[in-house]
C-alpha positions in Angstrom: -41.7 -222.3 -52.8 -37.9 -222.3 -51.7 -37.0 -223.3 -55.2 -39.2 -221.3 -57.1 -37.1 -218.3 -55.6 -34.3 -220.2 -56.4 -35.1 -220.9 -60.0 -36.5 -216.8 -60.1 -32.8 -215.6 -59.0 -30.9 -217.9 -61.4 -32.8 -216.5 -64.0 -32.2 -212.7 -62.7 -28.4 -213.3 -63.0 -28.8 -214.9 -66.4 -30.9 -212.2 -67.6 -28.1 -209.5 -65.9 -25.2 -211.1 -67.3 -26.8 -210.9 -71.0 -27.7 -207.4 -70.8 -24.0 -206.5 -69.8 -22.6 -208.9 -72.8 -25.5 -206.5 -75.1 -23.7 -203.2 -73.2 -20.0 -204.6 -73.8 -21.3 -205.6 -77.8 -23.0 -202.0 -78.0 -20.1 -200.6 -77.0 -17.4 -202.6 -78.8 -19.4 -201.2 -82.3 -19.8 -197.4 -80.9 -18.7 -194.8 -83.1 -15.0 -194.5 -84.3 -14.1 -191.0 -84.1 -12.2 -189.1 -86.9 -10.1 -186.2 -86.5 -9.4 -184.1 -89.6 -7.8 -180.9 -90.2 -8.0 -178.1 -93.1 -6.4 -174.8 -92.9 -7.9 -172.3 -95.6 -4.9 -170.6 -97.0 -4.0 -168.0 -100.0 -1.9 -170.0 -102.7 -1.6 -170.0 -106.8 -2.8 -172.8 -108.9 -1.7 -173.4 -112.5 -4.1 -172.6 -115.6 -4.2 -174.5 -118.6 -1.7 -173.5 -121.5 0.4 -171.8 -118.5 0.5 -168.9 -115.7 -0.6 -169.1 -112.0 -3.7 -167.7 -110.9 -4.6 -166.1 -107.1 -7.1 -168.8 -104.8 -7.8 -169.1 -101.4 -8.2 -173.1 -101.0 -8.2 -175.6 -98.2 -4.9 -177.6 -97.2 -3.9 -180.1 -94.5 -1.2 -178.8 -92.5 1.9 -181.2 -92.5 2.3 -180.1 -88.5 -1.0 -180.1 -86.8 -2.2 -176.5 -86.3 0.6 -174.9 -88.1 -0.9 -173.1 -91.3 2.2 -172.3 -92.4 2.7 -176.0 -93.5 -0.2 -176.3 -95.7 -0.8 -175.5 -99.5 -3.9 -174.0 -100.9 -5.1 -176.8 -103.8 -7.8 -176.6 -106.1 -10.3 -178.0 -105.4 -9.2 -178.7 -101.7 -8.4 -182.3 -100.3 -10.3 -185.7 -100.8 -12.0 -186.9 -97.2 -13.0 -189.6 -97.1 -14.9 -191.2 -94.0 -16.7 -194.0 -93.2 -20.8 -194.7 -92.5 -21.2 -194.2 -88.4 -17.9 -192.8 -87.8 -18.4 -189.7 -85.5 -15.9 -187.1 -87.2 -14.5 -183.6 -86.2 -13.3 -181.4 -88.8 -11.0 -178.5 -87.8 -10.3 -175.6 -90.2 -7.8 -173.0 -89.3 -8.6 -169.4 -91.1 -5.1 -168.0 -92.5 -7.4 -166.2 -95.0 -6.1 -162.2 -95.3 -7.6 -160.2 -92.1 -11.5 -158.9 -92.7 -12.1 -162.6 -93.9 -14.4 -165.0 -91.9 -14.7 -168.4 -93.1 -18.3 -170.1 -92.3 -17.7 -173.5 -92.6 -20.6 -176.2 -94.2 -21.5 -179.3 -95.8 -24.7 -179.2 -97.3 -26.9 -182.7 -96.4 -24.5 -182.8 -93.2 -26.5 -182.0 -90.0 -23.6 -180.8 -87.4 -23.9 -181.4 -83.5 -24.8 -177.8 -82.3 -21.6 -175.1 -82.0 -20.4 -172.2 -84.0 -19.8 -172.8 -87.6 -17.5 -169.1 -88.2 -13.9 -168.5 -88.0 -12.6 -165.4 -88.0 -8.7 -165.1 -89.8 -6.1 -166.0 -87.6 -8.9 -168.4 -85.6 -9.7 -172.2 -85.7 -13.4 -173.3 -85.5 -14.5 -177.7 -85.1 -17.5 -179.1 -86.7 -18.6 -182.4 -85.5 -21.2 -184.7 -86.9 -22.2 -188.5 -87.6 -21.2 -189.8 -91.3 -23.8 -190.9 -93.5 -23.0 -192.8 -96.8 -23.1 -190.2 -99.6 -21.0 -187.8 -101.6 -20.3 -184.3 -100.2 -19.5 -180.9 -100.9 -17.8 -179.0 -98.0 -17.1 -175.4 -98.5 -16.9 -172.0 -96.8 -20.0 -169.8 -97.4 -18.2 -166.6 -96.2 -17.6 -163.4 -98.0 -21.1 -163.8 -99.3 -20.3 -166.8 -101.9 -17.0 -165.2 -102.8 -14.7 -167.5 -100.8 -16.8 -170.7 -102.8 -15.6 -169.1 -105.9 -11.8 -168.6 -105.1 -11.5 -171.8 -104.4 -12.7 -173.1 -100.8 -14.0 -176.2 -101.5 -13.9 -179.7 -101.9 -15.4 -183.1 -101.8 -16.3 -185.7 -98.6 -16.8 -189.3 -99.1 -18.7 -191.1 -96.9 -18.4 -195.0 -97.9 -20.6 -197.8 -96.5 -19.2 -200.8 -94.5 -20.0 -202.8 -97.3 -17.1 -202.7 -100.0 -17.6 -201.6 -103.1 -21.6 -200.3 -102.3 -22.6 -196.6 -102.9 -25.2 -196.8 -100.3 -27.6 -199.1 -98.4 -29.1 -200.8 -101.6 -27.1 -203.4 -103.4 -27.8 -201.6 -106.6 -25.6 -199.0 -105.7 -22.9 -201.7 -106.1 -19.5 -201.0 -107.8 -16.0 -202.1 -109.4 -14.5 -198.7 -110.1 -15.1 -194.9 -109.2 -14.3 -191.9 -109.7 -14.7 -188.6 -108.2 -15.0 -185.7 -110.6 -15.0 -182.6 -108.6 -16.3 -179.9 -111.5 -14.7 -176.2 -110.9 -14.5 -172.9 -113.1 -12.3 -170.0 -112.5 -12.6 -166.3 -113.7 -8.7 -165.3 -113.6 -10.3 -161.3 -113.3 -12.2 -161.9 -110.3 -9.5 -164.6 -108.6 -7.4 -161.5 -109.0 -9.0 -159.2 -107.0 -11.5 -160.8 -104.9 -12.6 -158.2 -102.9 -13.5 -155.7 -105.1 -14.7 -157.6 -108.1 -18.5 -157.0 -109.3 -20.0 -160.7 -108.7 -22.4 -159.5 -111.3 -19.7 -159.5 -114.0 -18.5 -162.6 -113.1 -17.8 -165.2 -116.6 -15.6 -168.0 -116.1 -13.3 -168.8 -119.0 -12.0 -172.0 -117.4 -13.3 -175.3 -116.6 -11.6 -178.1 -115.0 -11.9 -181.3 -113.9 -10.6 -182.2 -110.3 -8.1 -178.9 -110.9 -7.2 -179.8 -114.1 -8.6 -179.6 -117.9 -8.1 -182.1 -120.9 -5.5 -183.6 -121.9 -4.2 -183.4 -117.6 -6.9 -185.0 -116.3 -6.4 -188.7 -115.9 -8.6 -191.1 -118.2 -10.5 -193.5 -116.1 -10.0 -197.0 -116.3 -12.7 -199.4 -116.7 -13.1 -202.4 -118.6 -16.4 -203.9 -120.2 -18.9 -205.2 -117.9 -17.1 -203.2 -115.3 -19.4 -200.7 -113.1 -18.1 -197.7 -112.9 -19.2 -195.3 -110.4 -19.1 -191.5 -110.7 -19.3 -189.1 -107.9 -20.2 -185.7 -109.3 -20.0 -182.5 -107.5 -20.0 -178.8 -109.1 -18.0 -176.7 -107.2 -18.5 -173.9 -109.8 -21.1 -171.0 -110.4 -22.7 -172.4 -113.7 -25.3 -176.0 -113.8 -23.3 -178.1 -115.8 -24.2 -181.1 -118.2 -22.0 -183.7 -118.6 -22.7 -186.0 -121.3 -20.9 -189.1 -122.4 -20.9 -190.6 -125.8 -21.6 -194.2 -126.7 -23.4 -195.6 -123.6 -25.4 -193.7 -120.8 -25.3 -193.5 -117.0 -28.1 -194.2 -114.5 -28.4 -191.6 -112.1 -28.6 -193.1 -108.7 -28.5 -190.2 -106.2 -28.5 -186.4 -105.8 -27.1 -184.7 -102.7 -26.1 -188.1 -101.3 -30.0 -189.0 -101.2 -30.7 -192.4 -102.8 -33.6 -191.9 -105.4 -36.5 -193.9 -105.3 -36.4 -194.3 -108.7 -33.2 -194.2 -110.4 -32.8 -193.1 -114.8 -31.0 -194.1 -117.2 -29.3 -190.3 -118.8 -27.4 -189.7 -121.8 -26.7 -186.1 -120.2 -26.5 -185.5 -116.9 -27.0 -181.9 -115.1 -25.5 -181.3 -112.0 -26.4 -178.0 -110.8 -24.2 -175.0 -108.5 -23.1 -176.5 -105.5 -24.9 -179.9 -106.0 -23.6 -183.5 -106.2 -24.7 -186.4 -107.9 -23.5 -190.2 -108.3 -24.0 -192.2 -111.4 -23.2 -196.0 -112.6 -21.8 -196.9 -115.7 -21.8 -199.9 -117.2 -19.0 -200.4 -119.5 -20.2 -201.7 -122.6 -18.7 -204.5 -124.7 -19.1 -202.2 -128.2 -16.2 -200.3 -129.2 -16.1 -196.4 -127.6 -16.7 -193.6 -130.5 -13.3 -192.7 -129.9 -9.7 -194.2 -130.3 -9.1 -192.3 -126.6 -12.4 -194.2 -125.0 -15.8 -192.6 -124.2 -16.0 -189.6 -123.8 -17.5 -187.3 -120.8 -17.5 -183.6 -121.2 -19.5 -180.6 -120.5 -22.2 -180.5 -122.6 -22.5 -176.9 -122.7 -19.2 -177.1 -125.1 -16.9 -175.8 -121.9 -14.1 -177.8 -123.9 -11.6 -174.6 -124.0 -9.9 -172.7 -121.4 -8.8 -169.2 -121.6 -10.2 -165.7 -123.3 -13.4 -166.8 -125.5 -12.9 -163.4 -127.9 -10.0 -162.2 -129.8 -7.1 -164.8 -129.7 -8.1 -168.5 -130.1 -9.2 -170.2 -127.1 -6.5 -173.4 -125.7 -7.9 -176.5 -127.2 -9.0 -178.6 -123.7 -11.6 -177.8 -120.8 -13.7 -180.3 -119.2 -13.7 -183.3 -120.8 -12.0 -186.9 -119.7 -12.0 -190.4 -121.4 -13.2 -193.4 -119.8 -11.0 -196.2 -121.3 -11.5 -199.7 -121.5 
């Protein structure tokens, strides 16, 4: 009987000292935390064929909490997180006074707290990171902020390399994220007092920029090539791309259960969607690569009456 107790308590300390080596190893892979900052400033950004026009974007400040050290961009910075990591995001409101920012990431479910800042305030978000793309934005001013420029896109990447998401078919060699914006220079210009309902962009840009600025993408043949949509702008937009197609993966970082194959794409207002391309071998139908543009024709920039329109818009090669 003596050693059955004996035997019973050796295997109580065994069984002790493995749970505590599961705590340490559950601790050891806890969540890494993330600390980002944005500050929502006014700023200019150039239009294609020349000028500045008025935006409120997000910047990081180069000293942390100090507004006065960031620059508005359009469209605002890349994040770019990882799957797990627990991440705060900061945004400072240097808007004009009278203007609240209401921070959000569709898809993203944030640990409960305020989500408004009013100008001259700071207000954190905090949440887990799940694979997918993202578009954070401010919703404040009733959509108005969203079109002057308040947005940008959040990448959440696996721990696998090179995967989109969970499944292996989301695997990749390349990417690209194409962050789809339009601007009306008459409403950038006076913001609060512009009729929404008379609102007709005359610009369309790729990542802030229109054809010939925006960088090709490199890929060569056999090559996946992943693209990371997400329309920033008012309008749906299809983006089509000549001489091969792209199967459509996810929408609103959501793996589908069934993935197409699309010549044209749609991406609709305030949406996001991730795509694969498979480089073909065949020559492109262009000496410049394949092309990807807005299917809608969106291929100028500037006044669509009267003068000619500037020869570029949304539209980017992919070269092999």
């Amino acid at each position: 009987m003596r050693m059955s107790v004996h035997r019973a308590a050796r295997v109580l300390l065994v069984l002790a000292l493995a749970g505590f080596g599961l705590t340490l190893a559950g601790g050891s892979a806890a969540a890494a935390p993330v600390a980002i900052e944005l500050c929502a400033v006014p700023g200019t950004a150039g239009l294609p064929g020349g000028g500045l026009v008025p935006i409120w974007g997000f910047g990081t400040p180069a000293t942390a909490g100090d507004c006065s050290t960031a620059s508005a961009t359009l469209p605002g910075p890349q994040l770019t997180v990882t799957d797990g990591d627990a991440v705060t995001i900061t945004i400072h409101n240097a808007l004009p006074a009278g203007h609240t920012v209401s921070f959000e990431i569709p898809g993203v479910t944030f640990d409960p707290g305020p989500s408004d800042a009013a100008s001259g305030a700071s207000v954190s978000r905090t949440f887990t990171a799940h694979p997918g793309t993202y578009l954070y934005q401010s919703g404040g001013d009733a959509g108005r902020q969203e079109a002057m420029g308040l947005s940008g896109a959040l990448i959440v990447r696996t721990t696998t390399a090179n995967q989109a998401y969970a499944s292996a078919t989301t695997a990749y060699d390349v990417e690209s994220v194409l962050v789809l914006t339009a601007v009306d220079p008459a409403f950038n210009a006076a913001p609060d007092t512009y009729d929404l309902h008379s609102y007709r962009a005359t610009y369309w840009l790729i990542n802030g920029k229109s054809y010939p600025d925006v960088p090709a993408i490199t890929a060569t043949a056999g090559q996946r090539l992943l693209l990371r949509y997400l329309n920033a702008g008012y309008d749906n937009t299809s983006m089509m791309l000549l001489g091969t197609h792209q199967q459509v993966l996810a929408r609103d970082a959501r793996l589908l259960t069934n993935p197409f194959s699309a010549g044209t794409e749609t991406v609709p207002a305030g949406a996001t969607e991730d795509t694969i391309v498979t480089v073909p071998s065949t020559a492109p139908p262009s000496t410049h690569g394949f092309p990807l543009f807005n299917r809608q024709l969106h291929v100028t920039a500037g006044p669509q009456t009267g003068t000619s329109p500037i020869g570029n818009g949304m539209l980017v090669f992919i070269q092999p």
